[in-house]
C-alpha positions in Angstrom: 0.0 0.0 0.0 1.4 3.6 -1.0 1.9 6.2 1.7 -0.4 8.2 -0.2 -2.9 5.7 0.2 -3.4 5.8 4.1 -4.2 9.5 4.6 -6.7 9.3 1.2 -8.5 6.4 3.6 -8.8 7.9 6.8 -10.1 11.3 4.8 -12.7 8.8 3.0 -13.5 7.9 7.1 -14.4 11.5 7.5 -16.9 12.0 4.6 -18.3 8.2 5.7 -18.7 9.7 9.1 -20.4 12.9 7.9 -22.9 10.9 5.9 -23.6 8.9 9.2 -24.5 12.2 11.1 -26.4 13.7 8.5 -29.3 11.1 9.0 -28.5 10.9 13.0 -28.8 14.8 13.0 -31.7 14.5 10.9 -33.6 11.9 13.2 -33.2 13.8 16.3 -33.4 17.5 15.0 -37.3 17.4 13.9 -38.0 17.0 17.5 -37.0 20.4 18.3 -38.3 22.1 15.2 -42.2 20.5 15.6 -43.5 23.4 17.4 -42.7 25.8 15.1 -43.8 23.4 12.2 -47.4 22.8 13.9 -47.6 26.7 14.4 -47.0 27.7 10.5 -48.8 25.0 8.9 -51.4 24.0 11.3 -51.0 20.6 11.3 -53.2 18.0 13.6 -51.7 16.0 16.0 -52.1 13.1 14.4 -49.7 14.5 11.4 -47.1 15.4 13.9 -46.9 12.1 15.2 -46.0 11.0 11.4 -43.7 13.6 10.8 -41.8 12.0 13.7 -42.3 8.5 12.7 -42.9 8.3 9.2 -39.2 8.3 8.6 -38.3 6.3 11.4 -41.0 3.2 9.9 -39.8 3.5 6.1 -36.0 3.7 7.5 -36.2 0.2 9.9 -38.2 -1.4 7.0 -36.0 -0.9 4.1 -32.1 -1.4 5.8 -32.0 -4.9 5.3 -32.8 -4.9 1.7 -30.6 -2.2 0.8 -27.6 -3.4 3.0 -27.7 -6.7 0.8 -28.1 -4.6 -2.1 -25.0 -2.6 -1.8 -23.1 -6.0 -1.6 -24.5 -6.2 -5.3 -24.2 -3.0 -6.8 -21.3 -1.5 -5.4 -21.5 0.1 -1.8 -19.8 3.5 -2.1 -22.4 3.9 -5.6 -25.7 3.0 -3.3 -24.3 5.3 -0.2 -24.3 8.2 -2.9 -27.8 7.4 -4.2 -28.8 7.5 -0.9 -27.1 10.5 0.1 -29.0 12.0 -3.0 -32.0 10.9 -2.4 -31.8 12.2 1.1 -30.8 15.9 0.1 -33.6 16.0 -3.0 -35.9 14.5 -0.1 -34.5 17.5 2.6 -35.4 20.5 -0.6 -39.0 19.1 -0.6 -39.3 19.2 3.0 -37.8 22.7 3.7 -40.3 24.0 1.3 -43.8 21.7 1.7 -46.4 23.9 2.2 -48.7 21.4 3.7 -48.7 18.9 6.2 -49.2 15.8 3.8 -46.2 17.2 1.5 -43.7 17.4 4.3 -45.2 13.8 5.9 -44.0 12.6 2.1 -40.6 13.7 2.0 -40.2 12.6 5.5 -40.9 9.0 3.9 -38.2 9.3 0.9 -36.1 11.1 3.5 -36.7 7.4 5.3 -35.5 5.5 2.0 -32.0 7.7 1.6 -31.6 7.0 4.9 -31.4 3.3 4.9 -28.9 3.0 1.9 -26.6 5.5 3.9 -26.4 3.5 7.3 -25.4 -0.3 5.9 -23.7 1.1 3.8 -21.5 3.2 5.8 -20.7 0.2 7.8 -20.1 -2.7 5.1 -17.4 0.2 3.6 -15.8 0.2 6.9 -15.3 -3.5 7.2 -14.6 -3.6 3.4 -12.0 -0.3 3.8 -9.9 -0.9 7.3 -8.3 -3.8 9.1 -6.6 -5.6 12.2 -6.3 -2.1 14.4 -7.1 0.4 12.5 -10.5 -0.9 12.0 -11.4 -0.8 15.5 -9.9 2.7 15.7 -12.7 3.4 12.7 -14.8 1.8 13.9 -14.8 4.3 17.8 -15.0 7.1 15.1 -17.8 5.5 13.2 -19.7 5.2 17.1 -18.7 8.2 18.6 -20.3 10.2 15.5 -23.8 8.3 16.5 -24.0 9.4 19.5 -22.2 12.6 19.3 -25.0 14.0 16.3 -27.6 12.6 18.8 -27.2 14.9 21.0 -25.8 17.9 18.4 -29.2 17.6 16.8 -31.2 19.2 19.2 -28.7 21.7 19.4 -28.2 22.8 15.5 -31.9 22.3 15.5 -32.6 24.2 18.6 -30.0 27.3 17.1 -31.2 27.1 13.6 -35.2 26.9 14.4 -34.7 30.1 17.4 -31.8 32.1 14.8 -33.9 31.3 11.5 -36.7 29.1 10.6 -37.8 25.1 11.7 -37.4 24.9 7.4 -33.7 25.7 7.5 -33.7 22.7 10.1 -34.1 20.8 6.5 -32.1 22.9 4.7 -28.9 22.4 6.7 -29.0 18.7 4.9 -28.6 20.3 1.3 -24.6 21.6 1.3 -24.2 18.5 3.4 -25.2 16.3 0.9 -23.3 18.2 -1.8 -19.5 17.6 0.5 -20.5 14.0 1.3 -20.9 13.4 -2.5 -17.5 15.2 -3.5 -15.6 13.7 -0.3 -16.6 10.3 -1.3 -16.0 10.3 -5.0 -12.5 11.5 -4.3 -11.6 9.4 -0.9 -13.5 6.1 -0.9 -12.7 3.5 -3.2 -15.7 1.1 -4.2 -16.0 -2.3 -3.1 -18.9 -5.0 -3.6 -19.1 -8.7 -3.0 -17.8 -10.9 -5.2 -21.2 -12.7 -5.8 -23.3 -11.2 -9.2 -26.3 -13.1 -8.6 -29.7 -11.1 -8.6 -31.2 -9.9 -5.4 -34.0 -11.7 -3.7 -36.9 -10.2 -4.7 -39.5 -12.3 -3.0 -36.9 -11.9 0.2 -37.4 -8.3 0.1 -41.1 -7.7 -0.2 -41.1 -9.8 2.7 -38.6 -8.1 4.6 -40.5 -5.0 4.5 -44.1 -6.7 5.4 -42.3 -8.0 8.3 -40.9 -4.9 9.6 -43.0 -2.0 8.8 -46.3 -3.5 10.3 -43.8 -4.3 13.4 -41.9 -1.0 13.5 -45.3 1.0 13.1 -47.0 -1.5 15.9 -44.4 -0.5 18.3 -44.6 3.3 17.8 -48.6 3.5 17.8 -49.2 0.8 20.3 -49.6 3.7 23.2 -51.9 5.8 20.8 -54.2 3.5 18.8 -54.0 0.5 22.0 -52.5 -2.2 22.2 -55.2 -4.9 21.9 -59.0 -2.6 21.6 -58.9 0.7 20.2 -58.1 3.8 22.2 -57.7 6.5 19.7 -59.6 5.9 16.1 -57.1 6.0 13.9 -57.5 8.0 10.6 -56.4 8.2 7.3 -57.7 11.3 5.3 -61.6 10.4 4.9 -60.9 7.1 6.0 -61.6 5.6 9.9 -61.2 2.9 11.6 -64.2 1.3 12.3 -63.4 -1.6 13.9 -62.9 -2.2 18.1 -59.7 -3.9 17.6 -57.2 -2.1 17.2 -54.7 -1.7 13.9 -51.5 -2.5 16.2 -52.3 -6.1 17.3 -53.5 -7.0 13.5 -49.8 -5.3 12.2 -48.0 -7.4 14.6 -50.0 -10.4 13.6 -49.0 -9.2 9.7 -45.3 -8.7 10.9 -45.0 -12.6 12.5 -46.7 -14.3 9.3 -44.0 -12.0 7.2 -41.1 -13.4 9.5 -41.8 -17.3 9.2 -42.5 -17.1 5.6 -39.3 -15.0 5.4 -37.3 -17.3 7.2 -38.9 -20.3 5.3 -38.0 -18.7 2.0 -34.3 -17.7 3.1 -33.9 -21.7 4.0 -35.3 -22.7 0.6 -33.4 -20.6 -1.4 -30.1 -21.6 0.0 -31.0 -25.4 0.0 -31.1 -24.7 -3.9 -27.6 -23.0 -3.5 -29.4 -19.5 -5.0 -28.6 -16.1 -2.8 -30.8 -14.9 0.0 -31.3 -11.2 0.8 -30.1 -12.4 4.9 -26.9 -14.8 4.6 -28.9 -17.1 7.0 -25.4 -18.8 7.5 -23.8 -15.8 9.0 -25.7 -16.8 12.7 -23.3 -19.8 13.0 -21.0 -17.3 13.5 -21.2 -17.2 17.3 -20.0 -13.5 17.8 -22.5 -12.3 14.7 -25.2 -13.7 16.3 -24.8 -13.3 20.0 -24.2 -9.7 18.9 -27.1 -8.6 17.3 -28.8 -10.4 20.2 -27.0 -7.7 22.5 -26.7 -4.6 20.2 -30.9 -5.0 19.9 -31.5 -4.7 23.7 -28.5 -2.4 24.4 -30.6 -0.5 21.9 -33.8 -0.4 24.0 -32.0 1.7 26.4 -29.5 3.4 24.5 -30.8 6.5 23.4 -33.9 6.9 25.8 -32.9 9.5 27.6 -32.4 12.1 24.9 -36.3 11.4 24.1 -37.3 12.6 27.5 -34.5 14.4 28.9 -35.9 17.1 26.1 -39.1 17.4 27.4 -38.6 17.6 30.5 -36.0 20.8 30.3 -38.0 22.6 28.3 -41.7 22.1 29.3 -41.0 21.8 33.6 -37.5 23.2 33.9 -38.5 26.3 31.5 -35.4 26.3 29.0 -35.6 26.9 25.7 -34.4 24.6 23.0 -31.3 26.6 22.3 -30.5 26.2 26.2 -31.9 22.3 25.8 -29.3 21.6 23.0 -26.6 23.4 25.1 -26.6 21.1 28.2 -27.3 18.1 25.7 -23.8 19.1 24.2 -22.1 17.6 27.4 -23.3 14.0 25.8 -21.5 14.9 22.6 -18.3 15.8 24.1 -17.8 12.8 26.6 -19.1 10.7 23.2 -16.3 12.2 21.2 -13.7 11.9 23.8 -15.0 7.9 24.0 -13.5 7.9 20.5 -9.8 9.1 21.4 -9.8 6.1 24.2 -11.6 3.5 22.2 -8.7 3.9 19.6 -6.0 3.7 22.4 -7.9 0.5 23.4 -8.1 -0.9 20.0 -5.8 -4.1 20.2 -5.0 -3.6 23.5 -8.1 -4.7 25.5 -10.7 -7.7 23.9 -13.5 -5.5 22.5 -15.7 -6.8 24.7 -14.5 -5.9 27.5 -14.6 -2.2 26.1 -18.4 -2.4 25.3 -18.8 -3.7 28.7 -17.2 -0.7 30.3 -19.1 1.5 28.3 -22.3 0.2 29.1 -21.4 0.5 33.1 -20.5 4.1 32.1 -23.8 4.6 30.8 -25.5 3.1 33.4 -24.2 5.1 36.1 -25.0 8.4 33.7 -28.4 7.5 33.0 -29.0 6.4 37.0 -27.5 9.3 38.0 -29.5 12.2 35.5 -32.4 10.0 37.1 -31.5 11.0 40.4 -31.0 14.7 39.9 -34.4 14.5 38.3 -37.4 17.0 40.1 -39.3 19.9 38.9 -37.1 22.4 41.2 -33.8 20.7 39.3 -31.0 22.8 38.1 -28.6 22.1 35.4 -25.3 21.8 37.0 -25.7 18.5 37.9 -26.9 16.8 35.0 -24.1 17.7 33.2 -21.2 15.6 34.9 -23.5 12.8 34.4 -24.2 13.3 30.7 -21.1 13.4 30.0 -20.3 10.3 31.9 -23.6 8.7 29.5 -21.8 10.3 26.3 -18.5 8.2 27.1 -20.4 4.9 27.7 -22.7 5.3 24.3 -19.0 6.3 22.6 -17.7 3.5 24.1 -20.0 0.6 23.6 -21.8 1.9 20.5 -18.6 1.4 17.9 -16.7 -1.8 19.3 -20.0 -3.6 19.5 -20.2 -3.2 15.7 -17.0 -4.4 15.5 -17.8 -7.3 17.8 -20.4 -8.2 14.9 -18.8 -8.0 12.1 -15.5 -8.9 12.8 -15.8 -12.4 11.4 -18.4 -11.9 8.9 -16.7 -12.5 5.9 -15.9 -9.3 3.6 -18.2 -10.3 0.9 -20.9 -10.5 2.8 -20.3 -7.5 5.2 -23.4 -5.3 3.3 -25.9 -8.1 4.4 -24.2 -8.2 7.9 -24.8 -4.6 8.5 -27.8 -4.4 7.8 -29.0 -6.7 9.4 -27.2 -5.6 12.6 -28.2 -2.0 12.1 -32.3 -3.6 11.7 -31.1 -4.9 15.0 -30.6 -1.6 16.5 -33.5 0.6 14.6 -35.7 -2.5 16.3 -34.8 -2.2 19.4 -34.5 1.3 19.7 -38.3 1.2 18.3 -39.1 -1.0 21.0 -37.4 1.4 23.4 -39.4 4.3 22.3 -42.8 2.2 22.8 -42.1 1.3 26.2 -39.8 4.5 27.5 -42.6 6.7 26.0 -45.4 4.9 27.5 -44.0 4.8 31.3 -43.1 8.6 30.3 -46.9 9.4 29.7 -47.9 6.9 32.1 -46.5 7.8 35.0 -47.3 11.0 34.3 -50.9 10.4 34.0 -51.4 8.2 37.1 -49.2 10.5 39.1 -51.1 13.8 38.4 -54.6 12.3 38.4 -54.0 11.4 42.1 -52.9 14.9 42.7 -55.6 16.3 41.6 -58.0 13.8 43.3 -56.5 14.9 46.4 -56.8 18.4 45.2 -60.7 17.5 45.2 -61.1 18.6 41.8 -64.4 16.8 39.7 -63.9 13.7 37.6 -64.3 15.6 34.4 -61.9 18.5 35.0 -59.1 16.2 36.9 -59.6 14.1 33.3 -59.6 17.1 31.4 -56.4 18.6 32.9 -54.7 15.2 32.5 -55.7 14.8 29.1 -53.9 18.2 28.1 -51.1 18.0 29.8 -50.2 14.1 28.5 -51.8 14.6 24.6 -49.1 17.2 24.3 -45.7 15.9 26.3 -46.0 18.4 28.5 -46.5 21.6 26.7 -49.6 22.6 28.3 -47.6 23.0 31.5 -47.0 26.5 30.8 -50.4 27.7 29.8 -51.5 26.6 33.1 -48.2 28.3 35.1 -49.9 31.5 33.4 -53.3 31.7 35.1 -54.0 31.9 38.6 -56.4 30.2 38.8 -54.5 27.0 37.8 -51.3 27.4 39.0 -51.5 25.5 41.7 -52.7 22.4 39.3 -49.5 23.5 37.0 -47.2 23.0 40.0 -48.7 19.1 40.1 -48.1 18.9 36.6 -44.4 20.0 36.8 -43.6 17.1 39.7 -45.8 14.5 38.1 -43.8 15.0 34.4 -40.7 15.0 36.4 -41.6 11.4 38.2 -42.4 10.3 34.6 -38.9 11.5 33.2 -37.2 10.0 36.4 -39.5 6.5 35.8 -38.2 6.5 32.0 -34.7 7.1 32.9 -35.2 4.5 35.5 -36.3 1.9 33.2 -33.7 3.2 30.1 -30.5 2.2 32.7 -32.6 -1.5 33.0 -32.6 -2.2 29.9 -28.9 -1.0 29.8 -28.1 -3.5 32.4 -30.0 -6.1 31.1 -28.1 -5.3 27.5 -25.1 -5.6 30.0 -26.0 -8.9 31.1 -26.1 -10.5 27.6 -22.7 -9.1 26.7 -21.8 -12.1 28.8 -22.7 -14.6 25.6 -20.1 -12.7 23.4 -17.0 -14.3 25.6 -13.8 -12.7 26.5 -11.3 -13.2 23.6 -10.1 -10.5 21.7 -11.8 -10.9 18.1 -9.9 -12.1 15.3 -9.3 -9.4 12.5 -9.0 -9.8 8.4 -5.7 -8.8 7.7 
């Protein structure tokens, strides 16, 4: 290899890593920018929930197919129609004049996304090895959680300085670097293999995770078994008293065994399968994904809350919200300096172990500090402390994965380990947002009984407060007459926050816990 060849690779490392934080930023910067959205176009709330999720669903559904895709058709080529597609996607959003426009280019923004993530990844595997790939791989993780937490913050500036559009807009000259970076650092790799894609694989890749993805997210709205909310598409209702969300997990199982069944037939005729069903012999591939899916159900979960909380009890704005967030960022970018003076030196697993008790404690600890007379000061140590762990754990557990998956076959391996994250981090948001709201709910409704206020307005009261996360907190700090109520509200949203964070460091230590199926041995590395 030529001397000039090294710094051209790690520069290639930079671009990858800038396409991985423009869908990161993206998936956590909408958040901030929704109340400005509903105010100019005076969207419902059922449109706001699906310009929150709509990418999220299309994203998780379409990863697998387009990580075995890229094996295929080159990776770096699908990574730039992705990164295309997701700028073209960002234009129509920072200029939809309607609800149902920007809830469209929210879903192509979706399908960009999921050629970006694999195939970020599977050019990794395909671009670094022995050391230096665990060194890209800390950079690869540390840029994930980093942007997690930059998002509300660029969002938060951008949406306050300018408009919740430009929040869209920042994606456009991002797009435009990635794609002249990459053409001129990356070199393009694919798998050997030029067999056709499974078609019949992919269809039913996408009915098996859409209806479960969208299931997991609605399950709190629409109910879990009867209905609880009528959903409601344009003229269309729901007319039945069973819900849509047990009927779409029903959909997602029947999609799984007939997926599986397929994948098994179509390699006992030696013909390719869109998921490498042989890969999960591969003790550390599958014991992974096992562990990077319920590491995922806690992972994140705080920066869902955390948000909320700050700005609707604590009074900040998002500006100031972003701000404390950046704490996370910094201890997730310093993870990346130690991770790389780790790499070789210490069995990976042992480093994703140590990030996980580091997150742990920060998560435990922001729980603790949680209360609706809570200051800022000491959240921060403890974010920070989170930001290392999630640095930590996030990248060397993708190397744990795919570290013996062979390199032909390292687009289908990372997307299938990145389906295991977007899965369990969709699970995570079902169950962290409904003991959020739950909490919340069954906490103030006692308050208020004791307050001795009537059935209807106690229901009332906890209706507004829940239906919008919070935000009606304020209006009721303003009036006299309910001040007293919005000082129940405050302490009840903060024992829901605390009861999430709670329940995110469980599912941390349970992810933990099944690290201990991965084994001790440093992983063996293609030279």
């Amino acid at each position: 290899m030529s001397q000039g060849e090294i710094p051209r690779r790690w520069a290639g490392l930079v671009f990858i890593s800038i396409a991985v934080s423009l869908i990161i930023v993206d998936s956590t910067i909408v958040n901030v920018a929704v109340p400005s959205i509903v105010e100019e176009l005076r969207i419902s709330s059922t449109e706001v929930q699906w310009v929150q999720e709509a990418y999220t669903l299309v994203f998780a559904s379409l990863l697998l197919v387009f990580g075995s895709l890229a094996d295929r058709v080159g990776r770096r080529r699908l990574m730039l129609i992705g990164v295309t597609v997701f700028a073209l996607a960002s234009i129509a959003a920072a200029v939809a004049p309607s609800g149902g426009l920007l809830i469209l280019a929210r879903l192509v923004q979706g399908i960009g996304g999921s050629m970006i993530l694999p195939t970020t990844l599977s050019l990794i595997n395909a671009t670094f090895h022995g050391r230096e790939r665990g060194i890209a791989f800390a950079v690869w993780g540390s840029t994930i959680g980093g942007m997690a937490a930059v998002g509300p913050l660029l969002g938060g500036w951008l949406t306050t300085a300018f408009s919740w559009r430009w929040a869209f807009g920042i994606n456009i000259p991002l797009g435009i670097l990635i794609v002249i970076g990459v053409l001129f650092t990356v070199a393009e790799s694919r798998s050997d293999r030029r067999e056709s894609i499974d078609g019949i694989g992919a269809v039913l890749s996408v009915t098996t995770m859409a209806p479960l993805v969208f299931g997991l997210i609605e399950g709190r709205t629409y109910g879990w078994w009867t209905v609880e909310q009528t959903p409601q598409i344009g003229p269309w209702e729901w007319s039945l008293p069973l819900s849509p969300v047990p009927i779409a997990f029903a959909l997602a199982a029947v999609s799984l065994v007939a997926f599986v069944a397929w994948g098994a037939h179509r390699q006992r005729t030696g013909r390719s399968t869109l998921l490498a069903l042989g890969l999960f012999r591969i003790a550390s591939f599958r014991n992974g994904n096992i562990a990077a899916a319920v590491v995922s159900l806690g992972e994140f979960g705080i920066i869902l809350a955390l948000p909320l909380w700050l700005q609707f009890v604590v009074g900040f704005d998002a500006l100031q919200t972003g701000l404390l967030l950046l704490s996370l960022a910094i201890g997730s970018f310093v993870a990346s300096g130690i991770a790389g003076a780790l790499s070789g030196r210490a069995a990976p697993v042992w480093i994703v172990r140590a990030g996980l008790a580091a997150e742990i404690i920060g998560v435990a600890g922001v729980a603790l500090t949680i209360g609706p007379d809570a200051t800022w000061g000491p959240l921060i140590p403890f974010l920070f402390i989170y930001g290392v762990g999630v640095g930590l754990a996030t990248a060397q557990l993708t190397g744990v994965v795919l570290a013996e998956v062979p390199a032909g076959e390292s687009g289908a391996a990372s997307g299938t380990q990145s389906t295991s994250r977007q899965l369990g981090a969709a699970l995570g948001v079902a169950i962290l947002g409904t003991v959020l709201f739950s909490t919340t709910s069954g906490v103030l409704a006692a308050s208020l009984d004791n307050r001795g206020l009537p059935t209807e307005q106690r229901d009332q009261v906890v209706s507004q407060v829940v239906d919008s996360a919070g935000g009606a907190i304020l209006g009721l700090e303003q009036s006299p007459q309910t001040r007293d109520i919005a000082e129940d509200a405050r302490a009840a949203f903060s024992d829901g926050t605390r009861a999430a964070a709670f329940t995110a460091a469980g599912f941390l230590t349970l992810g933990l816990a099944s690290t201990l199926t991965l084994g001790t041995a440093r992983v063996r590395s293609r030279e």
